[in-house]
Backbone as JSON Lines, residues from 0, in Angstrom:
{"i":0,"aa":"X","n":[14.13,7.74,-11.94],"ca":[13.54,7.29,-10.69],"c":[12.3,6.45,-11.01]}
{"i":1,"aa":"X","n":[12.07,5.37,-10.48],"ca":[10.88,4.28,-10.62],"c":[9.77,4.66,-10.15]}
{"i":2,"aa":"X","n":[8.77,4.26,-9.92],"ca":[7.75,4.32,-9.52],"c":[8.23,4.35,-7.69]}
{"i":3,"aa":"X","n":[8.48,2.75,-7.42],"ca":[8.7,3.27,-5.97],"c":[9.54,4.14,-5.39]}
{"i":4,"aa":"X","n":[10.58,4.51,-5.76],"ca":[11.63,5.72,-5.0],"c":[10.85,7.05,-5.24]}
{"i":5,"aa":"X","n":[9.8,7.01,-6.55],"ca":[9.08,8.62,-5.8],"c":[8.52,8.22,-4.96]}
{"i":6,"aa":"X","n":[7.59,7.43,-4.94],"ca":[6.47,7.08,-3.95],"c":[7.33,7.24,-2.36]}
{"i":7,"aa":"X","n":[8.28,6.61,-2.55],"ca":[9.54,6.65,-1.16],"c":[9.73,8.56,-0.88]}
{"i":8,"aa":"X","n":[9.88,9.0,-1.85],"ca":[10.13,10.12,-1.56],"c":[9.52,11.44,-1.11]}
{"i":9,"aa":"X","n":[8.1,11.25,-2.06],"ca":[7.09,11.66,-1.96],"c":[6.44,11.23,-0.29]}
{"i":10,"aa":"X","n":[6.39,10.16,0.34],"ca":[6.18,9.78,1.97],"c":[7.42,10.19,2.69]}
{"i":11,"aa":"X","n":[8.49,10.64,2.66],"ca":[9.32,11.4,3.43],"c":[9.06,12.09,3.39]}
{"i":12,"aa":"X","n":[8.32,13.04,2.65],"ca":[8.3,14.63,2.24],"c":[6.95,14.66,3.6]}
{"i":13,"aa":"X","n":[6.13,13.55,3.49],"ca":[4.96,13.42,4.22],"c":[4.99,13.34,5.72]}
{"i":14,"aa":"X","n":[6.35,12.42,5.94],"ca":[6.84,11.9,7.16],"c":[7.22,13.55,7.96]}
{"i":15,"aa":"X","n":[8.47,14.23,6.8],"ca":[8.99,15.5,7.81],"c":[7.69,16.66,8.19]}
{"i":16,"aa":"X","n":[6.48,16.46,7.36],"ca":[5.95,17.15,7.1],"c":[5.1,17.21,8.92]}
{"i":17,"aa":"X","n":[4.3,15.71,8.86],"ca":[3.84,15.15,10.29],"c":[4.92,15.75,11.58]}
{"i":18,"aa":"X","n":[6.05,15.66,11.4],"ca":[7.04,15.76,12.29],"c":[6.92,17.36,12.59]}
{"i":19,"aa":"X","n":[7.04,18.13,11.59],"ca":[6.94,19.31,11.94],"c":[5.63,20.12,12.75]}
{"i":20,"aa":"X","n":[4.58,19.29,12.39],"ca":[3.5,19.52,13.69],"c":[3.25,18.33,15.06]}
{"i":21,"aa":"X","n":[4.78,17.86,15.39],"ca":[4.55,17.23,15.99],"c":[3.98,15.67,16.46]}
{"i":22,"aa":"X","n":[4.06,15.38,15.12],"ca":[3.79,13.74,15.06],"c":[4.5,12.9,15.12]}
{"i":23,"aa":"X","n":[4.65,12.05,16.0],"ca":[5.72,11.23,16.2],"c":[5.3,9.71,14.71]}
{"i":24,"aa":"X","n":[6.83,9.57,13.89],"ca":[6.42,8.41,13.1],"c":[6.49,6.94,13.39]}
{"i":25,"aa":"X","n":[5.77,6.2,13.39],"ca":[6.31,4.86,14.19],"c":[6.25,3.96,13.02]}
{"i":26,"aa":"X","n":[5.47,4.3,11.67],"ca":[5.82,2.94,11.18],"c":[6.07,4.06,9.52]}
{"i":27,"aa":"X","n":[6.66,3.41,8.25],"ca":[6.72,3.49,7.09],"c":[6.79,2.02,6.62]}
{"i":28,"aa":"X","n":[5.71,2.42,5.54],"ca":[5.26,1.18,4.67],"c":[5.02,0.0,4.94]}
{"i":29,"aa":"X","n":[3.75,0.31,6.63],"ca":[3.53,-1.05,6.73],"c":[3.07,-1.96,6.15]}
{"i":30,"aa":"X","n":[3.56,-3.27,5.74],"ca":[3.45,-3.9,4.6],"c":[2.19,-5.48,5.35]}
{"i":31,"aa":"X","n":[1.08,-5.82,4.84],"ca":[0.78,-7.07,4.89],"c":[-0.13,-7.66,4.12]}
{"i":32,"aa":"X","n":[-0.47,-8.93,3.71],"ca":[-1.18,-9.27,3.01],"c":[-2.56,-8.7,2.45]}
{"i":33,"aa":"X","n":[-3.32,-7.98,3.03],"ca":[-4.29,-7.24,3.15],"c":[-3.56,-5.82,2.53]}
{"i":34,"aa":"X","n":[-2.43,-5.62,2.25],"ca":[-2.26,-4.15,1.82],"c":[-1.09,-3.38,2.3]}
{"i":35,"aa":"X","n":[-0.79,-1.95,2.17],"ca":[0.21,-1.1,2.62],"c":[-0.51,0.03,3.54]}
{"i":36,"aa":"X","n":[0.12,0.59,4.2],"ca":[-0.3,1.78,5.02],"c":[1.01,2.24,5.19]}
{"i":37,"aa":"X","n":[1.05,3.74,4.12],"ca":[2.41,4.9,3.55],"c":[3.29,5.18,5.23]}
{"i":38,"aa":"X","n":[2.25,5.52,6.15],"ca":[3.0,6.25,7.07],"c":[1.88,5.59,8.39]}
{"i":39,"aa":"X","n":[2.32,5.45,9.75],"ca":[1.59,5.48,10.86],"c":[2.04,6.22,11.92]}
{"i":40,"aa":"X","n":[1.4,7.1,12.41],"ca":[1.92,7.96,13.54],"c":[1.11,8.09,14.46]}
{"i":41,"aa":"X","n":[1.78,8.88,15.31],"ca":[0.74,8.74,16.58],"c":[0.69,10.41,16.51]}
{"i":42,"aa":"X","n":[-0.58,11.7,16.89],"ca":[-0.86,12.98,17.09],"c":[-1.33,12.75,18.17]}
{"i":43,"aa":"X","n":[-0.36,13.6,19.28],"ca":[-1.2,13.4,20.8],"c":[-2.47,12.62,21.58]}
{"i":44,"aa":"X","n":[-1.58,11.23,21.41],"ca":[-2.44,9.77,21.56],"c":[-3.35,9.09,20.72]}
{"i":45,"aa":"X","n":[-3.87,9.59,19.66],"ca":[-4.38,9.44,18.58],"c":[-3.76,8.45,17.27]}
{"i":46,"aa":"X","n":[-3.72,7.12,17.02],"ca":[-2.86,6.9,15.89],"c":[-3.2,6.68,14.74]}
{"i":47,"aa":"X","n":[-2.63,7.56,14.07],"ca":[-2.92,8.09,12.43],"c":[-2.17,6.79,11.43]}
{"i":48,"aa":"X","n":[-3.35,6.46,10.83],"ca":[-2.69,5.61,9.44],"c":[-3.01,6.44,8.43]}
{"i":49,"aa":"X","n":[-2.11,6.77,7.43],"ca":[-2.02,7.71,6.15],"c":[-1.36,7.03,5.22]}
{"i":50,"aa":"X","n":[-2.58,7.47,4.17],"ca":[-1.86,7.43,2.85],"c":[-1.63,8.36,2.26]}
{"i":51,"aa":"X","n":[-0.6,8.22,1.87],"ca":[0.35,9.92,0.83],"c":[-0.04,9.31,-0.82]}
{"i":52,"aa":"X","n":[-0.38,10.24,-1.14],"ca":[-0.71,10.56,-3.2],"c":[-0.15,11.69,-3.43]}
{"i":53,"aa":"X","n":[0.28,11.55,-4.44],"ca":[1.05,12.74,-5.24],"c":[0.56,12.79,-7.12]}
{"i":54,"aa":"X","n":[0.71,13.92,-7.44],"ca":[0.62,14.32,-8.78],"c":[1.31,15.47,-9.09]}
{"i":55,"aa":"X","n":[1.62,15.44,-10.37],"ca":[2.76,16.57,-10.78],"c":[1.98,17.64,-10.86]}
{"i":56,"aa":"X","n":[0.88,17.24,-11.39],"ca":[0.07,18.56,-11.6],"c":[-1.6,17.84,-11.75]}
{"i":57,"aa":"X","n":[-2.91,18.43,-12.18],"ca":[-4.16,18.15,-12.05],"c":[-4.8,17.66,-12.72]}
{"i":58,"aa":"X","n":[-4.17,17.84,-14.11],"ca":[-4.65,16.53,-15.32],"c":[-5.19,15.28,-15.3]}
{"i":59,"aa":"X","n":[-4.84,14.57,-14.03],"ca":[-5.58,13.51,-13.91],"c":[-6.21,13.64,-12.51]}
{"i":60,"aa":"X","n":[-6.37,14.6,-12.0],"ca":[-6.95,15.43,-11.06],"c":[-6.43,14.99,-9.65]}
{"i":61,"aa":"X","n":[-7.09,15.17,-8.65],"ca":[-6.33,15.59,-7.47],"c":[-5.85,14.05,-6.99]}
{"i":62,"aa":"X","n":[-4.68,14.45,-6.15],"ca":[-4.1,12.95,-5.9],"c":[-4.97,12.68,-4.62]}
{"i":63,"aa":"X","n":[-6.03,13.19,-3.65],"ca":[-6.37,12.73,-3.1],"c":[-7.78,11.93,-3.65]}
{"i":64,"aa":"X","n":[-8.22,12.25,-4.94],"ca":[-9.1,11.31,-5.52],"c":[-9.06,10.1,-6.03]}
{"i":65,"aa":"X","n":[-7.52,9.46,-5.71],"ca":[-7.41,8.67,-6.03],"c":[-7.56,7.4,-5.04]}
{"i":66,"aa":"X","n":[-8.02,7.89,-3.42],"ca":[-8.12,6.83,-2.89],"c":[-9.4,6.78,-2.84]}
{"i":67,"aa":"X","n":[-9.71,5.61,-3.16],"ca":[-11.05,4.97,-3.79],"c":[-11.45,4.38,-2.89]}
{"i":68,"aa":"X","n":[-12.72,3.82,-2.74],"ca":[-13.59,2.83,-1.67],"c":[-12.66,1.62,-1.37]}
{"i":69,"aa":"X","n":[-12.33,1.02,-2.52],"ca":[-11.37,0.09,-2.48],"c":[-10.36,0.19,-2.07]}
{"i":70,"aa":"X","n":[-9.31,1.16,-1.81],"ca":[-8.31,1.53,-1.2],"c":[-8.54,1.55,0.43]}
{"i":71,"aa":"X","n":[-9.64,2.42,0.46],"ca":[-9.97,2.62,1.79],"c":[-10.04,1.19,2.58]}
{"i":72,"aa":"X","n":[-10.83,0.3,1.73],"ca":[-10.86,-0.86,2.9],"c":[-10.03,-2.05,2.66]}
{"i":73,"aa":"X","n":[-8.72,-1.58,2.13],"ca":[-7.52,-2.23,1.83],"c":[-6.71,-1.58,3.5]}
{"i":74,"aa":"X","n":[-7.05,-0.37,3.63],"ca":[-6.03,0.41,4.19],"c":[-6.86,-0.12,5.93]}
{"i":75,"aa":"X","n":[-7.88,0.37,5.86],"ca":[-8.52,-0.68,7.54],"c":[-8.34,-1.6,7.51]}
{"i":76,"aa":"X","n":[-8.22,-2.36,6.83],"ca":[-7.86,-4.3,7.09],"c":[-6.46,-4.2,7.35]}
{"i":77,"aa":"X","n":[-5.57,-3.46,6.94],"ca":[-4.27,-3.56,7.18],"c":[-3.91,-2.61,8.48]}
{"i":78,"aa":"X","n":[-4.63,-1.45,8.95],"ca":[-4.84,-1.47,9.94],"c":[-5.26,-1.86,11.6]}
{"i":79,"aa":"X","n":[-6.29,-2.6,10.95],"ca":[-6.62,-4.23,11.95],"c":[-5.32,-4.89,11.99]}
{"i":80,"aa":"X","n":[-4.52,-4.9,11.34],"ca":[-3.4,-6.22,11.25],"c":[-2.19,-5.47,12.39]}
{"i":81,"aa":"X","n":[-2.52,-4.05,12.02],"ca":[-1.95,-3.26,12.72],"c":[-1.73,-3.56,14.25]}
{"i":82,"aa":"X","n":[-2.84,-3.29,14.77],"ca":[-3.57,-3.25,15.99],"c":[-3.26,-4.24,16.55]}
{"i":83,"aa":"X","n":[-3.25,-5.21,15.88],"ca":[-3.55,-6.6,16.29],"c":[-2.01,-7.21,16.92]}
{"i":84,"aa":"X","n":[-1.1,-7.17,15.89],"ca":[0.17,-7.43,16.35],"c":[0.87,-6.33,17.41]}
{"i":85,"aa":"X","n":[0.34,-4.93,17.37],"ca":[1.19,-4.32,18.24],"c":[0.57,-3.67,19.34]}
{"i":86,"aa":"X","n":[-1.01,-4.73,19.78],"ca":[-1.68,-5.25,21.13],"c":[-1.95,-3.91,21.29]}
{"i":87,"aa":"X","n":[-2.7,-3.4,20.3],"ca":[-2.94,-1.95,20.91],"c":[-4.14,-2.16,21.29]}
{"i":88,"aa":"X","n":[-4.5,-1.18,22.79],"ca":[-5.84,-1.76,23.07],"c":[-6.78,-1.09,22.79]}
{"i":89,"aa":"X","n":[-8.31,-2.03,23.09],"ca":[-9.8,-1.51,22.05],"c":[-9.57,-0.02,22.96]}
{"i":90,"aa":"X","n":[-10.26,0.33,22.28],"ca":[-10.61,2.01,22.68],"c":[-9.64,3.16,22.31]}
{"i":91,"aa":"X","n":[-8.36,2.67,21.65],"ca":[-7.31,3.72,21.59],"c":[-8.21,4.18,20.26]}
{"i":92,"aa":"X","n":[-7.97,5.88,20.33],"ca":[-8.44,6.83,18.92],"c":[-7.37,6.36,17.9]}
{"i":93,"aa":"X","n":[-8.23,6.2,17.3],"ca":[-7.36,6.19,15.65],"c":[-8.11,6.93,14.68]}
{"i":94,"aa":"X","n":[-7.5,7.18,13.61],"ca":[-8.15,7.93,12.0],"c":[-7.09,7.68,11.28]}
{"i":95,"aa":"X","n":[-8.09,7.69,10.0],"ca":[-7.73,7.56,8.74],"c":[-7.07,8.83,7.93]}
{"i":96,"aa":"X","n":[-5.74,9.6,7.8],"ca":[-5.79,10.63,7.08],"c":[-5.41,10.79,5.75]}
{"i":97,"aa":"X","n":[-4.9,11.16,4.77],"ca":[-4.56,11.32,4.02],"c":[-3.65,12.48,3.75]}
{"i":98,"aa":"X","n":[-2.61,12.36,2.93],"ca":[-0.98,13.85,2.63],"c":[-1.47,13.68,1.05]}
{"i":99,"aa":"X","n":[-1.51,14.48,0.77],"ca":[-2.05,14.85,-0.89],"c":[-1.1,15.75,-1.29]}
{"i":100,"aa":"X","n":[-0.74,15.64,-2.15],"ca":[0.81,16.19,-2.84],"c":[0.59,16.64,-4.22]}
{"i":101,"aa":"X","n":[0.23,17.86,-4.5],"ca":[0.11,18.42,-5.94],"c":[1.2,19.43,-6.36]}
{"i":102,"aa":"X","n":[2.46,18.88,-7.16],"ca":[3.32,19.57,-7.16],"c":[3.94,19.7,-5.78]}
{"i":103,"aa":"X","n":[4.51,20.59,-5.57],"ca":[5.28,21.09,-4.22],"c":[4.21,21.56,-3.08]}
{"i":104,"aa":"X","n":[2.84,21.39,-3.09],"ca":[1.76,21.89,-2.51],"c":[1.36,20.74,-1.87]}
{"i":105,"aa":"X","n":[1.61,20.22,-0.34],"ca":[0.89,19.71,0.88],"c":[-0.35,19.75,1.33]}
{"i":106,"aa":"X","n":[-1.07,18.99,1.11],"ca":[-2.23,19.26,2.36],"c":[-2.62,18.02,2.42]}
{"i":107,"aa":"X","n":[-3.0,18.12,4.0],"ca":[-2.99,17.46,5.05],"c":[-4.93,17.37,5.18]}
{"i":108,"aa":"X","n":[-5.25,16.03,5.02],"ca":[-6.8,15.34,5.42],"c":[-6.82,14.59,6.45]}
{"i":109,"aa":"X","n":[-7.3,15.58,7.78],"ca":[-7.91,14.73,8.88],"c":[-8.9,13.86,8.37]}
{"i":110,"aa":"X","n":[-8.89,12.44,8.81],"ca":[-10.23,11.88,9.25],"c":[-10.83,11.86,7.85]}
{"i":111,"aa":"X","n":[-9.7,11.27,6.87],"ca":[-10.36,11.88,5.29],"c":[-11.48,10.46,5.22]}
{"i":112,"aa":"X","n":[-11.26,8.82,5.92],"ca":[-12.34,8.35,5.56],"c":[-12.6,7.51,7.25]}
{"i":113,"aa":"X","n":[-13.68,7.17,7.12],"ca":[-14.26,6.32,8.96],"c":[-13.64,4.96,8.8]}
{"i":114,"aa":"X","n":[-13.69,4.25,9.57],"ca":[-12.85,3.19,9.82],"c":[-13.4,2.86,11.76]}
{"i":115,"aa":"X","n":[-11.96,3.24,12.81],"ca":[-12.75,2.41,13.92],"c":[-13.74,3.27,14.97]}
């Protein structure tokens, strides 16, 4: 398996995961010049852009340390792009979360960085 089919797999695992508390998914791998955003959903009017990280194990330590400052404002600009094409209007809640995947172990980061 390549790099992207875990990464694919590893964000399904993320996708059923959202679903099971009720998150509806509306986008996977939104893609644009400015960047990717893994998963976008909406939590009772709220719409969540997430990025999913995974690691087999902690050796190179936690997969949620891997989103960096730089990531972060890869992931709002591509969020703006978001917004923008699918006329969502000013004032709707949004956050930033993060699915961190260590081994077979989930957890879920509200609001892991600020944005709008």
């Amino acid at each position: 398996m390549n790099n992207r089919q875990k990464g694919s797999c590893y964000e399904q695992i993320a996708a059923s995961f959202f679903e099971r508390k009720g998150y509806v998914i509306l986008e996977k791998n939104y893609r644009r010049q400015t960047g990717e955003i893994d998963l976008i959903a909406e939590d009772h009017g709220v719409l969540v852009f997430t990025e999913v990280k995974y690691r087999a194990g902690k050796s190179k330590g936690y997969p949620y340390e891997a989103v960096n400052a730089s990531k972060m404002r890869r992931i709002y600009r591509t969020a703006e792009w978001y917004i923008k094409e699918h006329h969502i209007p000013a004032g709707r809640p949004c956050r930033f979360d993060v699915v961190s995947i260590l081994g077979d172990e989930v957890t879920h980061i509200k609001n892991a960085f600020g944005g709008f």
